[in-house]
Backbone as JSON, one array per atom type, in Angstrom:
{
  "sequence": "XXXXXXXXXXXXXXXXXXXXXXXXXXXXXXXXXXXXXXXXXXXXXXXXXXXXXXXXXXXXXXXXXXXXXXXXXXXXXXXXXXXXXXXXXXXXXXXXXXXXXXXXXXXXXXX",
  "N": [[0.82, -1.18, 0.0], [1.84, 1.33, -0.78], [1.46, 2.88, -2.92], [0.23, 6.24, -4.23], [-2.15, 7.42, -2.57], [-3.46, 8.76, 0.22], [-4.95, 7.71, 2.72], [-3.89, 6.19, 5.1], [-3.73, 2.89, 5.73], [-4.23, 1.2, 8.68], [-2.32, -1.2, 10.38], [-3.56, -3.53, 12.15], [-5.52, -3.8, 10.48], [-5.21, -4.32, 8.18], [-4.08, -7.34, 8.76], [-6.65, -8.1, 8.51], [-6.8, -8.85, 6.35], [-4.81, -10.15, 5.33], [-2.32, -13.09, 4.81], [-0.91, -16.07, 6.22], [1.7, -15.15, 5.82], [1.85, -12.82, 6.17], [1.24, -11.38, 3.54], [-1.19, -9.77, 1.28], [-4.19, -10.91, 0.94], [-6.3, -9.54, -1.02], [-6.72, -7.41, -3.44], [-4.94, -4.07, -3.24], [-5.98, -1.71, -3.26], [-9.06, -2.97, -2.99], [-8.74, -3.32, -0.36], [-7.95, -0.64, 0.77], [-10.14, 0.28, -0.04], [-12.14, -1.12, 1.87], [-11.31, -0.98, 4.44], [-12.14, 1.66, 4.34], [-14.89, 1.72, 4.88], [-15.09, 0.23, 7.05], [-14.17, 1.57, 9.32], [-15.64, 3.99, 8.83], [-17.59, 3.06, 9.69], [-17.55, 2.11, 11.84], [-16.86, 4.34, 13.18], [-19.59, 5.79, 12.96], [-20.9, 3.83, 14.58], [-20.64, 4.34, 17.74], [-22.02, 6.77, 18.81], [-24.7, 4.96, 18.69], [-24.09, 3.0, 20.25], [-23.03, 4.21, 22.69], [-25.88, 5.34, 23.08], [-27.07, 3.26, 23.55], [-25.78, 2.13, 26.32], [-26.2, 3.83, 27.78], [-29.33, 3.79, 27.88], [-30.55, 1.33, 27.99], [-28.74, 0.08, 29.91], [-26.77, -1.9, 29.76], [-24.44, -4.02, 30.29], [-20.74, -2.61, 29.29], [-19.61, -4.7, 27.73], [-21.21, -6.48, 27.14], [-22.8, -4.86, 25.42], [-20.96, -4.57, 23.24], [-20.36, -7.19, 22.31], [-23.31, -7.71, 21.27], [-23.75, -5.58, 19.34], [-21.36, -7.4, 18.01], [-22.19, -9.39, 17.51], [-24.42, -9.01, 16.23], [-23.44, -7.94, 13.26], [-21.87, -9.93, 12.67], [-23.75, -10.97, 10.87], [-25.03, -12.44, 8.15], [-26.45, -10.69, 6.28], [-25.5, -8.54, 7.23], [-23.25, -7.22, 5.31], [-20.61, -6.76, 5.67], [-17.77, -8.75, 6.81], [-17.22, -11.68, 9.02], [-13.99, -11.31, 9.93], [-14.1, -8.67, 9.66], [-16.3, -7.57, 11.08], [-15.0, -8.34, 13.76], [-12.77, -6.72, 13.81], [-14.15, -3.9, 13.63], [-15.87, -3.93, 15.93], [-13.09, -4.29, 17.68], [-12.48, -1.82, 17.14], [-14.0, 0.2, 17.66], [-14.75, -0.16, 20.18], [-12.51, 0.73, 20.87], [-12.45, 3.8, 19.86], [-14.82, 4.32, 21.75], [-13.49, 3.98, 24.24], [-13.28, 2.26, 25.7], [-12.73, -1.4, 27.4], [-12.4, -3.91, 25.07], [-14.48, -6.8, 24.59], [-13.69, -10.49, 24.14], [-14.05, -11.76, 21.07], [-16.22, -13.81, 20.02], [-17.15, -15.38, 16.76], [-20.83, -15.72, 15.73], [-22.95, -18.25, 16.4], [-24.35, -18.95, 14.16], [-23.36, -17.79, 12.19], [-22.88, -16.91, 9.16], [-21.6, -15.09, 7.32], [-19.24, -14.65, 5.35], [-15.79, -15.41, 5.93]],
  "CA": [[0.0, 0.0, 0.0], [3.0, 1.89, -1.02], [0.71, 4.04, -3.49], [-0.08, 7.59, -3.8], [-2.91, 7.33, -2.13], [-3.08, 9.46, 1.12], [-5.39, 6.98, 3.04], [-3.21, 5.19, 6.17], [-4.3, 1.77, 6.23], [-3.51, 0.54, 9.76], [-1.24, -3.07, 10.05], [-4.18, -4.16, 12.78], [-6.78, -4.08, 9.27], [-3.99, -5.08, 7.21], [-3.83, -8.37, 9.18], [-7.61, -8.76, 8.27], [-6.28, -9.14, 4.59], [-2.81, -10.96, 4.85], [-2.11, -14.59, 5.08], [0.09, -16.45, 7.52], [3.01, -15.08, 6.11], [1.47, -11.23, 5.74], [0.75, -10.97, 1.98], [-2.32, -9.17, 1.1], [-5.04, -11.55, 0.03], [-7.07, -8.92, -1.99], [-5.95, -5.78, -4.1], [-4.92, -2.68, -1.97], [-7.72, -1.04, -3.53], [-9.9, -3.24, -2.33], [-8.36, -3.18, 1.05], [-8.53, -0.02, 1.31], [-11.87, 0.39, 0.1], [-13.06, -1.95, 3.11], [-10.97, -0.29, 5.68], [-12.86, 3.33, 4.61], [-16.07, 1.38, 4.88], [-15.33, -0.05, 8.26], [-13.77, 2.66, 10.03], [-16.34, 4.86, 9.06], [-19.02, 2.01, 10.48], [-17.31, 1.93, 13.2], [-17.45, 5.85, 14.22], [-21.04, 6.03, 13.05], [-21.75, 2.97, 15.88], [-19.91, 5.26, 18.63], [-23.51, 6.98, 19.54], [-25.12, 3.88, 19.09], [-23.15, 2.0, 21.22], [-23.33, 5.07, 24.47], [-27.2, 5.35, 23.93], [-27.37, 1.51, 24.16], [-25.0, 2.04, 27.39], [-27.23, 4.8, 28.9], [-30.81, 3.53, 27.94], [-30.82, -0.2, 28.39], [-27.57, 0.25, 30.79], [-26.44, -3.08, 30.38], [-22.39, -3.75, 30.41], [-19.64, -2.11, 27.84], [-18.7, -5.87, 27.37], [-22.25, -6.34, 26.53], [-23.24, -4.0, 24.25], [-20.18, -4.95, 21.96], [-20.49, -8.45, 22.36], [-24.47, -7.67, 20.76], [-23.2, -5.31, 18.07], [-20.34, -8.01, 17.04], [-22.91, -10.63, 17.03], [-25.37, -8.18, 14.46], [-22.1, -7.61, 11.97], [-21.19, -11.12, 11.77], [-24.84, -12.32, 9.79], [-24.9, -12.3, 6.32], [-26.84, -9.18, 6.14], [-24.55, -6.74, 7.4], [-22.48, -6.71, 4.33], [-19.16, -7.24, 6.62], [-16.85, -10.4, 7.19], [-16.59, -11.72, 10.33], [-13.2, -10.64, 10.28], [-14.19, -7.2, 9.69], [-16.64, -7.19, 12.23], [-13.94, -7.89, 15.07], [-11.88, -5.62, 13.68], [-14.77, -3.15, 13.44], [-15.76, -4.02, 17.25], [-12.12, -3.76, 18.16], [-11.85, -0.14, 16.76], [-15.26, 0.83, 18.07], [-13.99, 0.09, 21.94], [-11.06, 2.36, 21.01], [-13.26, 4.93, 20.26], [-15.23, 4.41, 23.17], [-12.21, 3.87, 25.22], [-13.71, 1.01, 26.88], [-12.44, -2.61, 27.44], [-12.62, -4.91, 24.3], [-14.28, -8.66, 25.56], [-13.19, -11.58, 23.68], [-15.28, -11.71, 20.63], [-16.53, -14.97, 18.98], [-18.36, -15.25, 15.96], [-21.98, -16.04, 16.17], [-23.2, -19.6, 16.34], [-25.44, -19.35, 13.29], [-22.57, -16.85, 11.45], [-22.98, -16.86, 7.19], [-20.88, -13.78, 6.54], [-17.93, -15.18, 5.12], [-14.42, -15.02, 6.57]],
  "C": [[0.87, 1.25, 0.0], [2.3, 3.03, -2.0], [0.77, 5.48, -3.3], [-1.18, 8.37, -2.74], [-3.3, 7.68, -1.1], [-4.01, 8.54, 1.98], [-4.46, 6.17, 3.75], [-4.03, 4.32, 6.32], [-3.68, 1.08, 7.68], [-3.68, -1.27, 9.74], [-2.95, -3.7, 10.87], [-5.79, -4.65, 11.36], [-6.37, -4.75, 7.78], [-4.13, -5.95, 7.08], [-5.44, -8.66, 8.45], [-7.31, -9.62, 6.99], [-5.31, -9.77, 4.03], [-3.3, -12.27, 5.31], [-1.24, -14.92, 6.1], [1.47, -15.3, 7.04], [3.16, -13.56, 5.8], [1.66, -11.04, 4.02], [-0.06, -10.63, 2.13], [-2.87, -10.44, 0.22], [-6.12, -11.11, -0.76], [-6.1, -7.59, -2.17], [-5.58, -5.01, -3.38], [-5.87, -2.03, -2.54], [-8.74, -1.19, -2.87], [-9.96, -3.28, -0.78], [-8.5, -1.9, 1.59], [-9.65, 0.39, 1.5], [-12.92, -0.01, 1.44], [-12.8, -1.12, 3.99], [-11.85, 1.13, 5.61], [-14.44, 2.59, 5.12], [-15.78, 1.01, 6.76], [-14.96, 0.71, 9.33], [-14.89, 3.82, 10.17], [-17.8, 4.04, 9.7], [-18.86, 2.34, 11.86], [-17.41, 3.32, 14.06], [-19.06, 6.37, 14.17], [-21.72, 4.86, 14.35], [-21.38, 3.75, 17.41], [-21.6, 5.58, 19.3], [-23.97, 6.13, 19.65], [-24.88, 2.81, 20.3], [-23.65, 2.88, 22.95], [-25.13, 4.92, 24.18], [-27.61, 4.03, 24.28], [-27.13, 1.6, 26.12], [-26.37, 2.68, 28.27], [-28.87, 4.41, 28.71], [-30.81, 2.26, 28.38], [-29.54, -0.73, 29.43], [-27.1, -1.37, 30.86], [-24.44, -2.96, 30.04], [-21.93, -3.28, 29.27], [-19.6, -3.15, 27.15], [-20.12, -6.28, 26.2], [-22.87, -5.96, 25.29], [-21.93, -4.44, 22.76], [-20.52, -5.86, 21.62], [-21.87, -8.48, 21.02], [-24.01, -7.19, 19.4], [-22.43, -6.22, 17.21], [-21.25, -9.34, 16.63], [-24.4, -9.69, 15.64], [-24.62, -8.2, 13.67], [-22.06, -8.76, 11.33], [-22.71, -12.13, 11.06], [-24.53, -11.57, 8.74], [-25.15, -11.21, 5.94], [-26.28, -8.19, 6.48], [-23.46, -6.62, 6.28], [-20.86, -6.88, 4.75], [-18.55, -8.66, 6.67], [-17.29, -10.46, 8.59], [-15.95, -11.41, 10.99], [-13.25, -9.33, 10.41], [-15.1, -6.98, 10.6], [-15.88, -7.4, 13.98], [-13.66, -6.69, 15.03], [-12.83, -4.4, 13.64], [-15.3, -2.45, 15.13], [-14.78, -3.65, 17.78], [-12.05, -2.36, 18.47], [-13.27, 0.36, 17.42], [-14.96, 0.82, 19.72], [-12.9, 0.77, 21.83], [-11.55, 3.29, 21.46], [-13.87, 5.6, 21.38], [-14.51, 4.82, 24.5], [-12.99, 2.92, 26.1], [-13.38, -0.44, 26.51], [-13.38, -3.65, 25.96], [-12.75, -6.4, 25.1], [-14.04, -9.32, 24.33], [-14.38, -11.63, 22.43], [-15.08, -12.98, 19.3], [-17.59, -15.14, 18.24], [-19.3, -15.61, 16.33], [-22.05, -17.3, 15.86], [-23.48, -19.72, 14.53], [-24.7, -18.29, 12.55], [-22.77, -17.34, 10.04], [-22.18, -15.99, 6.77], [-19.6, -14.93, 6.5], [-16.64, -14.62, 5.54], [-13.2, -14.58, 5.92]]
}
C-alpha cells in the first residue's frame, strides 16, 4: 500500500487481509476500500453503542459483544473478520475494554 494514495491503512486491518506469512489476500484497492467502509461504520456505531449504554444500561462488554454478534450475519455486508476488527476499533473509540469476541453460532458472513 505503497501508493499515492493518502489513506493510512492501519497493520491491525492489514492483518484482516494478509495470510500467515502477511501478503495481502485482496488488491490494496480493495483493502482499502473496506478499511474506509469499516472505520467509518465503526465511528457512526460510537452513539449507538453510548445510547445503548445509557438507555438499556447493560455492560460495555455487553453491548459490543451484541453489536459483534449483528455484523457477523450475512446481512450486514461485513466479514466476520471485519466485524472484530470493526468491534475492536469501536472500543477504542469508546475507550472502553474490548471482551473476547466470537463469531456467532449461526454466522454466514464469510471469513
Amino acid at each position: 500500500m505503497d501508493d499515492d494514495n493518502q489513506i493510512h491503512v492501519p497493520p491491525s486491518f492489514m492483518a484482516v487481509y494478509s495470510d500467515a506469512r502477511g501478503r495481502l489476500t485482496e488488491q490494496s484497492d480493495a483493502v482499502r476500500t473496506r478499511y474506509e467502509l469499516c472505520e467509518d461504520l465503526a465511528g457512526h456505531l460510537v452513539e449507538h453503542a453510548q445510547t445503548l449504554y445509557h438507555v438499556q444500561a447493560p455492560s460495555e462488554s455487553e453491548i459490543l459483544r451484541r453489536i459483534h454478534a449483528g455484523l457477523c450475519t450475512a446481512e450486514s455486508g461485513v466479514s466476520v473478520a471485519e466485524a472484530t476488527w470493526i468491534v475492536t476499533r469501536l472500543a477504542e473509540l469508546l475507550v472502553w475494554q474490548c471482551p473476547e469476541l466470537a463469531p456467532a453460532k449461526d454466522a454466514t458472513a464469510s471469513d
